[in-house]
ZAMARGU-4260 file (C-alpha; in steps of 0.2 Angstrom, whole numbers, plus 5000, padded with zeros to 4 digits):
<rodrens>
0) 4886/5011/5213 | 4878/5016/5197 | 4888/5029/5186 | 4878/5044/5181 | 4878/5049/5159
5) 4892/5065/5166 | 4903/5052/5173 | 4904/5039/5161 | 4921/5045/5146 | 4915/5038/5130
10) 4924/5032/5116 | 4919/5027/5097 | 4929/5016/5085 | 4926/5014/5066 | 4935/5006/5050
15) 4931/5004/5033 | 4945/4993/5024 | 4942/4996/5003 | 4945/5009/4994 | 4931/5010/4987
20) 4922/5011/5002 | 4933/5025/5007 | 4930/5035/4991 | 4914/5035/4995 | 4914/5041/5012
25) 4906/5027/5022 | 4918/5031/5034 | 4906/5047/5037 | 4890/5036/5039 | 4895/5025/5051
30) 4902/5038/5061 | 4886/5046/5062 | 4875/5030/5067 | 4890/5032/5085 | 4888/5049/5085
35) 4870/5045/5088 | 4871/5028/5096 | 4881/5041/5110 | 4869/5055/5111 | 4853/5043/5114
40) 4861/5039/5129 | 4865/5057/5132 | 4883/5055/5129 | 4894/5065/5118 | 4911/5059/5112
45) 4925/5069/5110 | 4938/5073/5097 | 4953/5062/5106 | 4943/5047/5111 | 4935/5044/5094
50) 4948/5032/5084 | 4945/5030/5065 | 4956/5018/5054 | 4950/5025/5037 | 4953/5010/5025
55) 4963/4998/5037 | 4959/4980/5035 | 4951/4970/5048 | 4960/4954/5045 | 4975/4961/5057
60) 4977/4968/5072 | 4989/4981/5067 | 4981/4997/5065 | 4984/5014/5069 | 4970/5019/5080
65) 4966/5002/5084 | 4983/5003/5092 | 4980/5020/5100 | 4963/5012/5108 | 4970/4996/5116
70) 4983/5010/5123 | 4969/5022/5130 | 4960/5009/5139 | 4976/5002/5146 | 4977/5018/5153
75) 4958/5018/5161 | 4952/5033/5150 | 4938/5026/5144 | 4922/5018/5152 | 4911/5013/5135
80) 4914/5010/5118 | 4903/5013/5104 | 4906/5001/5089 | 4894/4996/5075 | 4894/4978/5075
85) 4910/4967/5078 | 4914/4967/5063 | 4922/4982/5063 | 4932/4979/5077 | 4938/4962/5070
90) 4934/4948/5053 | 4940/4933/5062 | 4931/4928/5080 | 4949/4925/5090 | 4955/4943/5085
95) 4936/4950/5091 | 4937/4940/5108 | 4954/4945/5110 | 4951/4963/5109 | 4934/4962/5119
100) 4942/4950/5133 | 4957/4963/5134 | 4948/4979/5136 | 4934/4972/5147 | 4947/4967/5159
105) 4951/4986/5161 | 4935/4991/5165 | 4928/4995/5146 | 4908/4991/5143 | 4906/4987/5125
110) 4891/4995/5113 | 4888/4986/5098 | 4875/4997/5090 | 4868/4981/5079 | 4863/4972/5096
115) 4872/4973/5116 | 4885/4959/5119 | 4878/4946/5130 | 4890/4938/5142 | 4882/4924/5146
120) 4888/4907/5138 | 4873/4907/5126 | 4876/4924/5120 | 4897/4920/5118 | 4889/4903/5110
125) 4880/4917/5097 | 4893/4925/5095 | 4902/4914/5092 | 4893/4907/5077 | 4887/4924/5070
130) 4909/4926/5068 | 4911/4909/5058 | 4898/4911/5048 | 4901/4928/5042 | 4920/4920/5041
135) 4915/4905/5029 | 4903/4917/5019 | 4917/4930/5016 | 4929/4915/5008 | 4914/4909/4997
140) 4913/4925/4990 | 4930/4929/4987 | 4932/4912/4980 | 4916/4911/4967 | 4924/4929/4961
145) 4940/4921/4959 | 4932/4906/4951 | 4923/4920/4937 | 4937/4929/4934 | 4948/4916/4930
150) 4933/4908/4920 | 4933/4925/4911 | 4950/4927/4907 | 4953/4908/4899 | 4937/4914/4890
155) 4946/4930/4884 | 4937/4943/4891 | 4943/4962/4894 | 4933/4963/4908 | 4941/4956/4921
160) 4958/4970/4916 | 4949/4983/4924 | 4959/4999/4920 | 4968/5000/4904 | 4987/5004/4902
165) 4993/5021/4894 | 4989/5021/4875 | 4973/5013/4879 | 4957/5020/4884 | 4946/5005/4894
170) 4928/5005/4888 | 4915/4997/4899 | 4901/4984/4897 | 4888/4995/4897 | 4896/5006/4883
175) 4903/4992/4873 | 4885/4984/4872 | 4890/4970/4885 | 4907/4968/4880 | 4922/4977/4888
180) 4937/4980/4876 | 4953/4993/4875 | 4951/5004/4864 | 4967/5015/4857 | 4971/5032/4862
185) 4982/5036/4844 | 4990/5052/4853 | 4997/5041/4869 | 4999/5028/4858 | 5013/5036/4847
190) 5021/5039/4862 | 5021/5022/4869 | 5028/5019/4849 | 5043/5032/4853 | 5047/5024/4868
195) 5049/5007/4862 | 5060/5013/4846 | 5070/5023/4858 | 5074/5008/4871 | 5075/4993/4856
200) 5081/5001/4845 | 5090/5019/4848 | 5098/5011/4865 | 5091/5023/4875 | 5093/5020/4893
205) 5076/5022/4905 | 5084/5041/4911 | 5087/5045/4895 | 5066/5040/4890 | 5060/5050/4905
210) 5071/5065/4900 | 5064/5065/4882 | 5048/5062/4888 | 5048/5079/4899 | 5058/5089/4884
215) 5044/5084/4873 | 5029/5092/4888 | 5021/5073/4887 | 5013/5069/4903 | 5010/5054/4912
220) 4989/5045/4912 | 4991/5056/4933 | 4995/5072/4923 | 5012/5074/4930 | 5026/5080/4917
225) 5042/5071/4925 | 5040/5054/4920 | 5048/5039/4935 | 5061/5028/4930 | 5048/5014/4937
230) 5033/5019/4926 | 5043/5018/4911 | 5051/4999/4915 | 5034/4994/4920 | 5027/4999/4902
235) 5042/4993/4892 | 5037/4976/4899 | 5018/4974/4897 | 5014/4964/4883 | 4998/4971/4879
240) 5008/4984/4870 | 5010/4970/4857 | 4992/4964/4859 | 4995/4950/4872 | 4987/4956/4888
245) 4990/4946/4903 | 4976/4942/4917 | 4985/4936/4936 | 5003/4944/4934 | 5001/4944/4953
250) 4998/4936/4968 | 4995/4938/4984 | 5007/4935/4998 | 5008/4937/5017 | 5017/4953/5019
255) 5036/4954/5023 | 5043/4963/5039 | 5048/4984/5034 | 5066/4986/5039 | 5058/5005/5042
260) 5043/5013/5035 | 5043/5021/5018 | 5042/5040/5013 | 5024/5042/5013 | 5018/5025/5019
265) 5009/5024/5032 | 5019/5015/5047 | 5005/5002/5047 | 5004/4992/5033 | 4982/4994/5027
270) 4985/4976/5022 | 4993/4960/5031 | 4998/4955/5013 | 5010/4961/4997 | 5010/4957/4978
275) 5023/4946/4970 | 5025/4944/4951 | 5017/4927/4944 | 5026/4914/4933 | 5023/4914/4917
280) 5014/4898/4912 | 5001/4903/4926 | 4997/4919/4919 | 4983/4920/4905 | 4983/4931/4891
285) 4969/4939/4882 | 4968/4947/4865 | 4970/4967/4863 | 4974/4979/4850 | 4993/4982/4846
290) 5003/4994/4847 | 5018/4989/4845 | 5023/4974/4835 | 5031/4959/4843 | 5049/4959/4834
295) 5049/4978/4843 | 5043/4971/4860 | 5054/4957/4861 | 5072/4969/4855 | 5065/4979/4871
300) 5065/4966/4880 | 5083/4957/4876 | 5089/4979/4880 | 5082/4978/4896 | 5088/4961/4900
305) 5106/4969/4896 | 5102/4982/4906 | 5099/4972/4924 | 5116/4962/4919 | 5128/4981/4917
310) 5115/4994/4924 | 5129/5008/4918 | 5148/5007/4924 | 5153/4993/4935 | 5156/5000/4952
315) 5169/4997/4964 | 5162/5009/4979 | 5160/4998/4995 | 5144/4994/5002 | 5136/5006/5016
320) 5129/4995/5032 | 5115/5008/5033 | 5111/5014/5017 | 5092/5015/5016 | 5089/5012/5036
325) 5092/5029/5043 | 5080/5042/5039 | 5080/5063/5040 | 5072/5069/5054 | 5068/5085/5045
330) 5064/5077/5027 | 5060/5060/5030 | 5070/5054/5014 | 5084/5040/5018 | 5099/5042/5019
335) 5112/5035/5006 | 5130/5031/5004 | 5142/5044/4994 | 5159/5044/4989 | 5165/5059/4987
340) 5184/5068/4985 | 5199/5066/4971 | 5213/5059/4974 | 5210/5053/4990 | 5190/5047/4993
345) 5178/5051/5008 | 5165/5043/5011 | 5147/5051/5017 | 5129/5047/5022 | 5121/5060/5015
350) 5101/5064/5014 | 5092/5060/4996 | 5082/5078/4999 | 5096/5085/4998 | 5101/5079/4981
355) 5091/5089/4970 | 5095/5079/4955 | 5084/5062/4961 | 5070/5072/4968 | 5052/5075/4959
360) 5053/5094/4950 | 5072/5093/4954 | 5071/5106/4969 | 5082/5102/4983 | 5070/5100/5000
365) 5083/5097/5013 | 5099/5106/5021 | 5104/5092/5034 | 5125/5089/5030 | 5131/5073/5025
370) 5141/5064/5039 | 5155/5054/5037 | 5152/5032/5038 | 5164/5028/5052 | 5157/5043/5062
375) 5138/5034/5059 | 5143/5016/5058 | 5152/5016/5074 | 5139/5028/5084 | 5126/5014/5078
380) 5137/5000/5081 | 5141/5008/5098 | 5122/5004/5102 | 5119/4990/5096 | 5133/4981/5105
385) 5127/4990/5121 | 5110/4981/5119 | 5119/4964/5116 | 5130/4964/5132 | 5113/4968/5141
390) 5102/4951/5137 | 5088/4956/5150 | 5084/4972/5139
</rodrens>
């Protein structure tokens, strides 16, 4: 029985995985060439039954609306999909015959606007091919770029740094006349000199940097005026400060397991890999102007070192089972532990929007109470143990 246009629910599916990309809206292009691709065939797509993961990589499966797709046609509400090549559905073939093999069990014709998917064993055979060799060319790529980075950087080279730290203003090929170089800013740069002499020298601790910072109206290189406890550490340990940038501090790792999803992070990860710092002896170091001289940088260094080993007043307070794992339904901040009460000492889960004091602007968000930790614990616990005397579940 053939399906009429009016019959057939159709649905569209696009991804763009860099940033870049995203910046510059190819997003919008490619969901044009479907909108199209549809409308030749007199169809047109609507709002629920288009998915768009907007700067998700294709090396996973674990996207958003890739998610919500594999969902929908488990459901039979879609008939046709309109992709632009495989591509976008998938980098690696397995994934992309996964995905098809799945949803065309459920009834889902594919589109794929850069040529129809052949089902016979030549055009899986083609297929096939197309997916290695688009596979192979990828890691060529990626690795003659990694090769002329690192040939750059043992060559000394600002070019491969990219963005330049605060107190530095990054100045391009094409405006250094085919050399890139930092350049100092000299009103951030006596700010970078203030900070050091406060931590190496005046003892100041990284709350007491960030309050002086927003007393004196300095901003941060975003233009915010409270300065993060994170930012600051970051910059007391960057080297270039004393003219010693440092090319592959990181490296890239397969991504660990979130015990939850962060405040503002999206629940699925963009990429299936994280950042980890790199020893020393493999990182390169390239020549830039100082700020800061070494002697300076080094005191900074020994203070912050003091500071990991007695980070203020030793505490006795017990540790909270789940500190950090339960999260406000109204705020979305975690909750942490409290000890609270003299002479006798209770002890809370209380929200972090509620605490005005750790919170951007220093404006409490949140009214939800605190609640005491055997009331949570055990309620949690009570769970838990339920699920363990039930194996099948």
């Amino acid at each position: 029985m053939t399906i009429t246009a009016a019959a057939i629910r159709p649905a569209l599916y696009a991804r763009v995985s860099g940033d870049k990309q995203v910046e510059d809206d190819t997003i919008a292009s490619q969901l044009d060439l479907l909108d199209r691709g549809a409308l030749k065939d007199g169809l047109t797509i609507p709002a629920e039954l288009r998915f768009i993961d907007d700067g998700y990589s294709g090396e996973t499966l674990l996207r958003p609306a890739l998610e919500r797709l594999r969902d929908a046609a488990a459901a039979g509400a879609i008939d046709r999909l309109y992709i632009e090549c495989p591509d976008r559905l998938a980098r690696d073939y397995p994934y992309q015959m996964v995905l098809v093999d799945e949803m065309r069990r459920q009834g889902v014709e594919f589109v794929f606007l850069n040529g129809d998917l052949d089902e016979t064993p030549e055009g899986r055979l083609l297929l096939q091919v197309q997916g290695m060799i688009a596979e192979f060319e990828r890691a060529k790529i990626r690795e003659r770029s990694r090769r002329g980075r690192l040939f750059a950087a043992r060559s000394g080279r600002v070019s491969v740094l990219n963005k330049a730290p605060y107190g530095y203003r990054y100045v391009t090929k094409l405006a250094g006349g085919g050399e890139a170089r930092y350049v100092v800013e000299f009103a951030e740069a006596q700010t970078v000199q203030e900070m050091f002499t406060w931590c190496g020298i005046e003892g100041c601790s990284l709350n007491q940097i960030c309050k002086q910072l927003k007393e004196k109206g300095i901003v941060t290189q975003t233009g915010k005026t409270d300065w993060d406890r994170t930012t600051v550490r970051d910059m007391l340990r960057n080297p270039a400060y004393m003219g010693e940038a440092r090319f592959n501090k990181v490296h890239t790792v397969p991504a660990r397991p979130r015990l939850r999803p962060r405040r503002g992070v999206p629940e699925y990860p963009r990429r299936p890999t994280g950042k980890q710092p790199t020893p020393l002896k493999d990182q390169i170091p390239i020549a830039v102007p100082a700020i800061v001289e070494p002697a300076l940088f080094q005191a900074v260094q020994e203070r912050l070192a003091e500071h990991r080993k007695h980070p203020g007043q030793a505490t006795v307070d017990p540790r909270y089972l789940l500190a950090g794992l339960v999260v406000c339904r109204d705020c979305g901040y975690a909750y942490r532990g409290r000890v609270q009460g003299k002479p006798r000492r209770y002890q809370y889960y209380r929200c972090t929007g509620s605490e005005a004091d750790r919170l951007p602007g220093k404006v409490r968000i949140c009214g939800n109470p605190s609640i005491q930790v055997e009331r949570l614990d055990e309620a949690v616990w009570s769970d838990v143990r339920s699920l363990l005397l039930e194996p099948e579940r």
